[in-house]
C-alpha positions as CSV (number, residue, x, y, z in Angstrom):
1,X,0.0,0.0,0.0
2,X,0.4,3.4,-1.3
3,X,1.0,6.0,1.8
4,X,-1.3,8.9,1.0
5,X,-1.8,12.2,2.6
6,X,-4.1,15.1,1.6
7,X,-4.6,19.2,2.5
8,X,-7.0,18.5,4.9
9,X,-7.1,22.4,5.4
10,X,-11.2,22.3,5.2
11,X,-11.1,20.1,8.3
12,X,-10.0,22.9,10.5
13,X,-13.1,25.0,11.1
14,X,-15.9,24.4,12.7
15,X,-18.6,23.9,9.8
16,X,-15.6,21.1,8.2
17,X,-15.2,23.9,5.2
18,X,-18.4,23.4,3.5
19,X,-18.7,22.3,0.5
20,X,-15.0,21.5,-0.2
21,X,-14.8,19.8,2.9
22,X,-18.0,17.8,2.5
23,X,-16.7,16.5,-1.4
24,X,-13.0,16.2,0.7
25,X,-14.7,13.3,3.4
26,X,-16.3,11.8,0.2
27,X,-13.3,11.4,-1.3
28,X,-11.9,9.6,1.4
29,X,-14.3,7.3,2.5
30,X,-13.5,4.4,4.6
31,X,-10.3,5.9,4.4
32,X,-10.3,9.1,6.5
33,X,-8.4,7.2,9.3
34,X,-6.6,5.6,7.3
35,X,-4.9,8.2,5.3
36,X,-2.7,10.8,6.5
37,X,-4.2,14.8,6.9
38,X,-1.9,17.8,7.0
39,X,-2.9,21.2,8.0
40,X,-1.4,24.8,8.7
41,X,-0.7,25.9,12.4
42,X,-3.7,27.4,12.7
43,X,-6.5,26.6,15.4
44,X,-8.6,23.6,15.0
45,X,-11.8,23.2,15.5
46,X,-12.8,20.2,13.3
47,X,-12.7,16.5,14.5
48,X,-10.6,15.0,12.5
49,X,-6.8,14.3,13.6
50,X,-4.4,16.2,11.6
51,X,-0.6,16.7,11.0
52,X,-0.2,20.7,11.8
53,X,3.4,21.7,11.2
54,X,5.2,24.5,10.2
55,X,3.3,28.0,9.5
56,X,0.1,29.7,9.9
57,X,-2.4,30.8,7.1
58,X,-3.2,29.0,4.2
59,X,-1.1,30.3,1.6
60,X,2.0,30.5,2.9
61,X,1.8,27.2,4.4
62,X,0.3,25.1,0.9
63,X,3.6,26.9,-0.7
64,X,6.8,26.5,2.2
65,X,5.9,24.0,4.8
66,X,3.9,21.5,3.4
67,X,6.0,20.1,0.5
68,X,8.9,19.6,3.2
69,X,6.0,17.7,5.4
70,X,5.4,15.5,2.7
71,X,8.8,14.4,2.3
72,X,9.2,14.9,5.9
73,X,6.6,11.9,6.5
74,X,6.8,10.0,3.5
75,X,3.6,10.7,1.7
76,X,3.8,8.4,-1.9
77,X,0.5,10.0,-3.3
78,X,-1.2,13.6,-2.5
79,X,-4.4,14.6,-2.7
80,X,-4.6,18.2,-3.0
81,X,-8.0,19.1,-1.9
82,X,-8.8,22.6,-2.7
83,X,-8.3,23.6,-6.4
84,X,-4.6,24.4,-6.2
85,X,-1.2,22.4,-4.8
86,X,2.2,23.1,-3.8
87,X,4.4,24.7,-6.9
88,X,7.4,22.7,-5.0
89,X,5.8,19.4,-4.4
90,X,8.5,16.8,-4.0
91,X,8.9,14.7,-7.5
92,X,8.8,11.4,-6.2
93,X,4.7,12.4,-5.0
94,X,2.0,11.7,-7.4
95,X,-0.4,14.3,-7.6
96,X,-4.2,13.6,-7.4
97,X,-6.2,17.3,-7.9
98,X,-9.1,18.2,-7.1
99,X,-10.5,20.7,-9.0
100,X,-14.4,21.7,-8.0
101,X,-15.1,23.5,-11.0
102,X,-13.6,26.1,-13.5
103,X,-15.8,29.2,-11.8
104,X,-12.6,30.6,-10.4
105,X,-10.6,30.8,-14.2
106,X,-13.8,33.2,-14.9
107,X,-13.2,36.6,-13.4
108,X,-16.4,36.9,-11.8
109,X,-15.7,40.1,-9.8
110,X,-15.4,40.0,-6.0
111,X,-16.5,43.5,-4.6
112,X,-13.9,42.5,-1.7
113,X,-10.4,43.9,-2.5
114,X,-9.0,40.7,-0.4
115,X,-11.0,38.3,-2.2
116,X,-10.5,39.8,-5.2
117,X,-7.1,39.5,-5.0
118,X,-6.9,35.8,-3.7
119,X,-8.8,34.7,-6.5
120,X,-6.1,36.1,-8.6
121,X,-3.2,34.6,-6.9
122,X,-5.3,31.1,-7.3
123,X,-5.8,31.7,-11.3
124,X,-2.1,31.6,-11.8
125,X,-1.6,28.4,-9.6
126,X,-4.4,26.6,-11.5
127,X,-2.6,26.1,-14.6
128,X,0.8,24.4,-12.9
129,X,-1.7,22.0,-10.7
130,X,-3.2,20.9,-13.3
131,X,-0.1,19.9,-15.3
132,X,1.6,18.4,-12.2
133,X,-1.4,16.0,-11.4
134,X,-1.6,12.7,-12.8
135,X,-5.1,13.0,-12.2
136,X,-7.5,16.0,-11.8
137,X,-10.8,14.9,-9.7
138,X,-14.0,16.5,-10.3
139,X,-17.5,16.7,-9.7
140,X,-19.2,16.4,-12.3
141,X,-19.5,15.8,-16.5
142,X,-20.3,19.8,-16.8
143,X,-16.9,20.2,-14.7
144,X,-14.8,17.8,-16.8
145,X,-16.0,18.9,-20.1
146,X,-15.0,22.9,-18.7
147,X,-11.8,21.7,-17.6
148,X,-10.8,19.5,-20.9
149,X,-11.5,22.9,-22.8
150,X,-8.9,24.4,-20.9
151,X,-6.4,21.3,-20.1
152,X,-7.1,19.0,-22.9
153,X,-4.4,16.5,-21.9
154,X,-5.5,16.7,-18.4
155,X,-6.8,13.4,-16.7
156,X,-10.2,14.5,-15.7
157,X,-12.3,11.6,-13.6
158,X,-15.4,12.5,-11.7
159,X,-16.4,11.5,-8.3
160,X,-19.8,13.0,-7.9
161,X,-20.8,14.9,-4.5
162,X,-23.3,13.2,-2.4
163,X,-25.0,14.1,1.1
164,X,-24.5,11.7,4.2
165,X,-27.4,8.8,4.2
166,X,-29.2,11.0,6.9
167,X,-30.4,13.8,4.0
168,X,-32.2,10.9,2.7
169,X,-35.6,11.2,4.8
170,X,-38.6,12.8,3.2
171,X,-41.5,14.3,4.9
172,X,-45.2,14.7,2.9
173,X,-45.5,18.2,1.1
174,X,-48.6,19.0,2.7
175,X,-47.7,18.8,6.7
176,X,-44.9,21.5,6.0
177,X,-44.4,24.7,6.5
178,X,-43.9,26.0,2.9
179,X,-41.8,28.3,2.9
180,X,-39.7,29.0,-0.2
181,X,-36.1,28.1,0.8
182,X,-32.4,29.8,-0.7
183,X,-29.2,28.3,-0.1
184,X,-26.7,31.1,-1.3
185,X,-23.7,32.8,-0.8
186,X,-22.3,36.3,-1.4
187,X,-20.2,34.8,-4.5
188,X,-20.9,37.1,-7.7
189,X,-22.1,33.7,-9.5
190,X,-24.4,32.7,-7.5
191,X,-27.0,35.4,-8.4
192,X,-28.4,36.4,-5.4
193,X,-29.1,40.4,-6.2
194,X,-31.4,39.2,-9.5
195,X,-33.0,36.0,-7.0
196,X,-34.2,38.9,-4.2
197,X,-35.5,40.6,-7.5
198,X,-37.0,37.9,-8.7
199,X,-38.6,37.3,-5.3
200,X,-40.0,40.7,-4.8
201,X,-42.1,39.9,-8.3
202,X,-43.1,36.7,-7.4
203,X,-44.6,38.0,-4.0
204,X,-46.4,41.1,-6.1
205,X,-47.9,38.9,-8.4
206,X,-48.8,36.2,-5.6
207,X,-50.1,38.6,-3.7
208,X,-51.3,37.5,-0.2
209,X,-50.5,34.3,-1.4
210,X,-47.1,34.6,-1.6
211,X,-45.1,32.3,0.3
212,X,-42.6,33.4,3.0
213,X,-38.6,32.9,2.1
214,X,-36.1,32.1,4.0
215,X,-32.3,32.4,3.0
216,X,-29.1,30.9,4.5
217,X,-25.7,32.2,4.0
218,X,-26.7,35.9,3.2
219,X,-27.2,36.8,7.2
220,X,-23.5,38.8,6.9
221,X,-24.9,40.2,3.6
222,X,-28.6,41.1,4.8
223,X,-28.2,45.1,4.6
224,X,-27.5,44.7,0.8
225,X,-31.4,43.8,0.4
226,X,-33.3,45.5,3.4
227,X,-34.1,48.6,1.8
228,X,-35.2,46.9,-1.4
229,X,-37.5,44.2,0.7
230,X,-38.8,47.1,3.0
231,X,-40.0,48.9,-0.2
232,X,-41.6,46.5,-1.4
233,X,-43.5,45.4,1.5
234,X,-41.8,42.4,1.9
235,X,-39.5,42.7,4.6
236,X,-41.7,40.3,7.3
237,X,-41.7,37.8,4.5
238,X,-38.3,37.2,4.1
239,X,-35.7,35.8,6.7
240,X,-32.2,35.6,6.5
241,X,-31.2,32.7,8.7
242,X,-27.8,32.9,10.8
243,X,-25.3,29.9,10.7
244,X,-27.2,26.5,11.0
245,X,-25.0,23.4,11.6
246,X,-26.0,20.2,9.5
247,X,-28.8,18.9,11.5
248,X,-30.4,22.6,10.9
249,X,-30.2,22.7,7.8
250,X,-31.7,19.4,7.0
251,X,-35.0,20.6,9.4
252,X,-34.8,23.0,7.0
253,X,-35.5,21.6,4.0
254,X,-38.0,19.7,5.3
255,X,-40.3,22.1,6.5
256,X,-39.5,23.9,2.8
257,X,-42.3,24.2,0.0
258,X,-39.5,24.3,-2.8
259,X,-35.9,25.1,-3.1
260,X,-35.4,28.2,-5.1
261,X,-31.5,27.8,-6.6
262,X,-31.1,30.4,-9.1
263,X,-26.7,30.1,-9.7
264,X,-25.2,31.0,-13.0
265,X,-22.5,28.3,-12.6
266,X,-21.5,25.6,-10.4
267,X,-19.6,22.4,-10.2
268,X,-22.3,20.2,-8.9
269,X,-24.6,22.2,-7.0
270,X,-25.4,20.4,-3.8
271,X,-28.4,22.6,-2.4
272,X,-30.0,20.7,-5.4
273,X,-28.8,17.4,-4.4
274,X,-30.3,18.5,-0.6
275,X,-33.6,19.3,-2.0
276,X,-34.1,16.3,-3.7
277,X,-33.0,13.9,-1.3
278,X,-35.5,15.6,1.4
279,X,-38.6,15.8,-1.2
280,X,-38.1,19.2,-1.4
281,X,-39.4,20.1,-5.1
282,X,-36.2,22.2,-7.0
283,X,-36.8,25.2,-9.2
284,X,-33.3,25.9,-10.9
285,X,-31.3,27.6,-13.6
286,X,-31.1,25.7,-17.0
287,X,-27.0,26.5,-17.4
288,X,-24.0,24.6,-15.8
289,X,-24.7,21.6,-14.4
290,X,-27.4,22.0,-12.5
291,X,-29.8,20.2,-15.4
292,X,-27.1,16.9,-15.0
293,X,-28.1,17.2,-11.3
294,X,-31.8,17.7,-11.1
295,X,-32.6,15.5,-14.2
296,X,-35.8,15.5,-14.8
297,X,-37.3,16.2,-11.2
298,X,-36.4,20.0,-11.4
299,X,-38.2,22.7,-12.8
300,X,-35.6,25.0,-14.6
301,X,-35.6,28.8,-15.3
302,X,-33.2,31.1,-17.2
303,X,-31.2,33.0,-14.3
304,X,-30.3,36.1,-16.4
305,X,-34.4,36.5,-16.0
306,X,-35.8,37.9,-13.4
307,X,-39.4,37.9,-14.7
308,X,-38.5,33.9,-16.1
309,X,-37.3,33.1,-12.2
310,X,-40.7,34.6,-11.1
311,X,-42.7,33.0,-13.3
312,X,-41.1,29.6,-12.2
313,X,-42.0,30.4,-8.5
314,X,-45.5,31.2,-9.7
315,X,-46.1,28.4,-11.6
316,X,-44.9,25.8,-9.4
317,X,-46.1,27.5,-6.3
318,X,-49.7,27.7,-7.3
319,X,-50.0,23.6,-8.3
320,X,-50.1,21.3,-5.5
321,X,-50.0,18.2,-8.0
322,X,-47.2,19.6,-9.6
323,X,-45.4,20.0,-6.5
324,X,-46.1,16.4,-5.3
325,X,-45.0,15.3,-8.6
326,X,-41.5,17.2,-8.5
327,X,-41.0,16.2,-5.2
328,X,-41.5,11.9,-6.0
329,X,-39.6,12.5,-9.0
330,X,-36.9,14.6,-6.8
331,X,-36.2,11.3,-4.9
332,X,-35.9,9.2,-7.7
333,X,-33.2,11.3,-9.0
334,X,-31.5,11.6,-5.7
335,X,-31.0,7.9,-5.7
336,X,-28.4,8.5,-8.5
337,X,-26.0,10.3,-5.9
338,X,-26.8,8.1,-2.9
339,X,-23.3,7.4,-0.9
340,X,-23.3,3.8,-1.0
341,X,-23.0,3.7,-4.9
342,X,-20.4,7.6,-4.9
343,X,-18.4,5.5,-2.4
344,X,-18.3,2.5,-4.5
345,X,-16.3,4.7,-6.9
346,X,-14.4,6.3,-4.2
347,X,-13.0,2.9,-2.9
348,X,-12.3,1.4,-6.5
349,X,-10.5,4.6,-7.3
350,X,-8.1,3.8,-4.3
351,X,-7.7,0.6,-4.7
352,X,-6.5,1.1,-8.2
353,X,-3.9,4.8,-7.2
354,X,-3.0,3.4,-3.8
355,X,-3.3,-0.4,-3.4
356,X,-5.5,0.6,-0.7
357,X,-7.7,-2.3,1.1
358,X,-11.1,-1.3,2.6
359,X,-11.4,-0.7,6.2
């Protein structure tokens, strides 16, 4: 057997990095324990034991300390976790990448100087990760098609995300609360200024009908829309939810009436994933690869439409069978991400780079 190590980076904060860090545990599988986790100096919160040598903050350490850590402990295969690796990685390591998606290599525009800039440092590191790996891991057919147009004689695979086996537990449409749910960021590409639009002319047209809304991950963000909601009259409707752990979020979606996921671009898109697997009907954009996720089960919108979005709510909103119908259909298609078959590819993938056995 192979001795492998990986940035486990993600692991070190309290929410286990989001969605990085959820695809990062799916990659390892039965192998978490098994394999060997390195991390900067920085404090951890997470639960998963780590190698933490050398310096603080991300950067600097992925660059200076952890190629000598590598070679320090050995490590025969890497897996760099987060979209980028070590320019100096030892020569004797074979280097798996992960690589999420292409969104970074885009120039959305970050309206934080600091994020801005970060994204730019991580554009020029792409390019040499890509040609050091062996392989390049990602999420997705959307994602290995996007990255093939850029690295044609890259090695693109794709282990799919998936949610723990918990997020697979459905509750009937009709004993829920019905609210309209949003599971965002402040990202540029994930559209949330045209989806608070979009809202605002669903709830005209719905009238007194219109069903409540409730966002998570805007709650830092929540002054960019106040004004906006208060004019409109909506401000009691909508709620912007402050940090939920897992278990929170999952109550969630269940008490949700439809997930409202209106991205420009994504990997994978796990809030649709979520949806599904809860019985949560999805109403989505029709780019990237959110139709290869929803299939069939999801009703799909053009997100550079604000009146197409709100139609979509309406329409869906207003037709209990068609809910009911998304919903059933919803966990049919989850089934296609379930983690008992995404770790059967995770295991076979380290059997055949590592010589690994299962656990």
């Amino acid at each position: 057997m192979r001795r492998v190590g990986y940035d486990g980076q993600a692991f070190l904060t309290r929410n286990g990095g989001t969605g990085k860090g959820a695809q990062l545990r799916t990659l390892l599988g039965p192998f978490i324990r098994q394999f060997t986790g390195f991390a900067s100096t920085d404090p951890n919160f997470g639960d998963i034991p780590l190698i933490q040598e050398g310096l603080a903050g991300y950067n600097l350490w992925q660059q200076i300390s952890l190629p000598r850590s590598l070679r320090r402990h050995n490590v025969d295969v890497f897996l760099a976790s987060s979209n980028t690796a070590p320019l100096r990685l030892p020569p004797k390591i074979e280097l798996i990448l992960v690589l999420h998606d292409m969104i970074i290599m885009k120039g959305y525009q970050k309206p934080e100087t600091r994020a801005w800039l970060l994204d730019g440092y991580r554009r020029r590191l792409i390019p040499a990760s890509v040609a050091r790996a062996e392989v390049v891991l990602t999420v997705s057919e959307y994602a290995r098609q996007e990255i093939l147009q850029v690295f044609p004689k890259a090695s693109v695979r794709v282990i799919s995300c998936t949610v723990p086996q918990p997020w697979f537990s459905s509750r009937a449409l009709a004993g829920r609360a019905g609210h309209i749910l949003m599971v965002t960021s402040s990202a540029p590409h994930k559209n949330a200024r045209a989806a608070i639009d979009a809202y605002v002319l669903y709830a005209r047209k719905a009238g007194s009908g219109a069903r409540p809304l409730k966002i998570v991950g805007l709650a830092n963000h929540a002054h960019r829309y106040t004004s906006e909601l208060r004019e409109a009259g909506l401000e009691s409707l909508v709620t912007f939810l402050p940090f939920i752990n897992e278990e929170q979020l999952r109550s969630v979606y269940q008490e949700a009436g439809a997930l409202f996921f209106p991205s420009l671009d994504e990997g994978f898109g796990i809030p649709v994933l979520e949806a599904m697997a809860t019985g949560t009907p999805v109403l989505t954009s029709r780019v990237a690869s959110m139709p290869e996720v929803g299939g069939e089960a999801a009703c799909y919108f053009d997100p550079f439409s604000v009146e197409d979005m709100a139609s979509a709510l309406e329409r869906v909103l207003s037709d209990v069978a068609l809910c009911e119908q998304m919903a059933h259909e919803g966990l049919r298609q989850a089934q296609r991400f379930h983690p008992d078959l995404v770790g059967q590819k995770v295991t076979q993938f380290w059997k055949e780079i590592a010589n690994v056995t299962s656990m």
